[in-house]
C-alpha positions in Angstrom: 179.0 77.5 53.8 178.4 75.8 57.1 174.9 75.3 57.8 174.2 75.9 61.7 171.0 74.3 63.3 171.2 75.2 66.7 168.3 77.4 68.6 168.0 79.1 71.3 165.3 81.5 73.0 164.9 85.5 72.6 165.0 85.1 76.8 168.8 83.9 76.3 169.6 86.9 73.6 171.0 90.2 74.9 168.9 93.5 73.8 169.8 93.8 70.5 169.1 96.9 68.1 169.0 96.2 64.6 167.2 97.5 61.1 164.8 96.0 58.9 164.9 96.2 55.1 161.6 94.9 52.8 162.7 94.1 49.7 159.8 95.2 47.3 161.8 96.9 44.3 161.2 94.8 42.0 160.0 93.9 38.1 157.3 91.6 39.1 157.9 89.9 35.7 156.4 86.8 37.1 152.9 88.5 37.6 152.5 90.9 34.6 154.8 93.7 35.7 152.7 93.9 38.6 153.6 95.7 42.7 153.9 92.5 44.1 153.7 94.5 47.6 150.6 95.8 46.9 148.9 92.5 45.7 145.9 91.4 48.0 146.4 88.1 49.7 143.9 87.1 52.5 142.6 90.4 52.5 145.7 92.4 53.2 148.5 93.3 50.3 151.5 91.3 50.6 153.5 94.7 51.9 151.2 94.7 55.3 151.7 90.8 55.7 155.5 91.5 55.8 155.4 94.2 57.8 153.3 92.3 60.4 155.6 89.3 60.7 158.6 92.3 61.3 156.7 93.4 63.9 156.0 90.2 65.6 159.2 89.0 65.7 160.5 88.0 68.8 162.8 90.8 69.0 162.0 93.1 66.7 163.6 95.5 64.8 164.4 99.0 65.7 163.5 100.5 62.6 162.0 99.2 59.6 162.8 100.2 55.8 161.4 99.5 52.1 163.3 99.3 49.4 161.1 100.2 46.6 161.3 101.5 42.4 157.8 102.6 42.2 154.5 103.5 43.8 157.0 105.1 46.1 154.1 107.4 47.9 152.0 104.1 48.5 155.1 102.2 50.5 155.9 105.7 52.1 152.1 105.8 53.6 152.8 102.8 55.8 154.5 105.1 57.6 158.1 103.6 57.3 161.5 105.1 55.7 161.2 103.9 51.6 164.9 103.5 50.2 165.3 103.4 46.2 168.3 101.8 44.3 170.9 103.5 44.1 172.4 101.8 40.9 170.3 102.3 37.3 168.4 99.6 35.2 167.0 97.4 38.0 170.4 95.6 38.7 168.1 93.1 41.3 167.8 92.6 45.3 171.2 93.0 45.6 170.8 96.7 44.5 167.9 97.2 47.4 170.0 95.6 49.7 172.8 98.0 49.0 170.6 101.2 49.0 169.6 99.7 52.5 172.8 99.2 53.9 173.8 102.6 53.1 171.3 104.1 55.5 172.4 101.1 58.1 175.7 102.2 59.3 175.8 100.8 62.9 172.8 98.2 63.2 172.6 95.1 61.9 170.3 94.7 58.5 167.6 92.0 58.7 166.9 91.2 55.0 163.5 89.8 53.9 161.4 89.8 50.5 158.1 91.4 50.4 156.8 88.4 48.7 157.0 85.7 51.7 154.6 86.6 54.1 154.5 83.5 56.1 158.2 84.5 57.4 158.5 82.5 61.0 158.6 85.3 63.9 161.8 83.4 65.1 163.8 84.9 62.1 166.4 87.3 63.3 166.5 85.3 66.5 167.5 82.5 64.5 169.4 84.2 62.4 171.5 86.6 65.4 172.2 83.6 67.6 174.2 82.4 64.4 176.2 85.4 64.0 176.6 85.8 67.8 178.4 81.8 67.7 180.5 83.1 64.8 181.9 86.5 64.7 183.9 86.6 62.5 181.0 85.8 59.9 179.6 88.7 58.2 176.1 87.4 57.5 173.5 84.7 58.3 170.7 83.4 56.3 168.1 80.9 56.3 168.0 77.7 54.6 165.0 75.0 54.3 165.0 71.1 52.9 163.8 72.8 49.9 167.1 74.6 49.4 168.9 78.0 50.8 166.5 81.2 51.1 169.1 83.7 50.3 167.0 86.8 50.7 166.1 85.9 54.1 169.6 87.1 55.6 171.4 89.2 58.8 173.9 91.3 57.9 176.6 93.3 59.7 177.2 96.7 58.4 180.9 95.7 57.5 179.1 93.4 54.6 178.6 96.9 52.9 182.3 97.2 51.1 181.9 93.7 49.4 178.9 94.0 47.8 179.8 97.4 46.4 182.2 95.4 45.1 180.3 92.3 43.9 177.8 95.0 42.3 180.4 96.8 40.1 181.8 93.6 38.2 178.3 92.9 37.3 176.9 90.2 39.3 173.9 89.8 40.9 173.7 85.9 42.4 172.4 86.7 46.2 173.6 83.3 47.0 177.0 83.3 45.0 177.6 86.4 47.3 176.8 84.8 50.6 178.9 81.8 50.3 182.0 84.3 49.0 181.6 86.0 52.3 181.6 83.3 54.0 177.7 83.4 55.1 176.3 80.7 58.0 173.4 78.7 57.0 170.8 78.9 59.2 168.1 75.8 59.0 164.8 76.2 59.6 162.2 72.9 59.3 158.8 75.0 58.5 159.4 75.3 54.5 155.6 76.5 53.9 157.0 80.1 56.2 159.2 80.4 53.0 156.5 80.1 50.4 157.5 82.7 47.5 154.5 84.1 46.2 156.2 84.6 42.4 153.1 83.5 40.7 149.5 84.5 40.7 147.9 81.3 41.7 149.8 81.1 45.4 147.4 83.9 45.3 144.3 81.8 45.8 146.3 79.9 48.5 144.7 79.6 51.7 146.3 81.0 54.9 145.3 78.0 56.7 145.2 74.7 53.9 142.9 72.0 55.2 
């Protein structure tokens, strides 16, 4: 894995169209089998806080999906296509990535988790401008001094084939699959826009600590 930390502006980037998937298919184990999308956090559920930081991107996406298991109806009134796993028995993100990528045959597939809704609005600028330097990579995603953020990922459609793949034999690592397909590491220095609300008390977080 080669960790790139180069930037550049969305003013240097060509028009790019690309699709946005919203991971939000999960167990919620964490949080008492709860819709993590449709928890409240500073007055909006964590699905709307996502979907605003999509939309505020500096180039953003063309169209924006959900992957989602449950309370399908719910995600489908924000208006936006809702994707379910295609593979039984909750198998994981990778399963919701897959079901996206099958309705991303052309675009690129910006990845993100419904839980994060601090995401920075440079993401997929970030994250293109890495692929754009290597193309013969098949995916970028971001990585932080805490550690990689593996759902936070570009993909190109041709990724589509190896996780199939990946899937069948069982696994499910989102990082052991990156850094088989040769994945660039994108660095990012804001670690608080990757806070992962997997608990109940980053809940009673404030937007804005003191």
């Amino acid at each position: 894995m080669e960790v790139v930390t180069s930037s550049t502006s969305a003013s240097n980037l060509a028009p790019v169209m690309y699709d946005a998937l919203i991971l939000a298919g999960g167990r919620g184990t964490r949080l008492a089998g709860r819709d993590k999308g449709w928890i409240m956090w500073d007055g909006l559920p964590l699905i709307e806080h996502t979907l605003a930081r999509l939309k505020t991107q500096t180039l953003a996406p063309t169209r924006i999906l959900i992957s989602a298991n449950r309370n399908i109806d719910a995600y489908q009134q924000t208006g936006h296509v809702v994707v379910t796993d295609e593979r039984p028995d909750f198998m994981g993100p990778l399963a919701g990535v897959e079901a996206g990528l099958m309705r991303c045959k052309k675009n690129p597939l910006l990845v993100v988790p419904c839980d994060t809704p601090l995401l920075p609005e440079n993401l997929f600028e970030r994250l293109s401008q890495a692929l754009s330097e290597h193309p013969d990579s098949p995916a970028a995603f971001a990585t932080t001094s805490d550690g990689p953020q593996p759902l936070c990922c570009l993909l190109r459609p041709s990724i589509a084939g190896s996780l199939g793949k990946y899937l069948d034999v069982g696994h499910g690592s989102v990082l052991r699959w990156l850094e088989q397909s040769k994945a660039q590491g994108v660095e990012f220095n804001d670690t608080r826009a990757f806070s992962n609300f997997n608990n109940l008390e980053m809940f009673d977080t404030p937007r804005n600590p003191a």
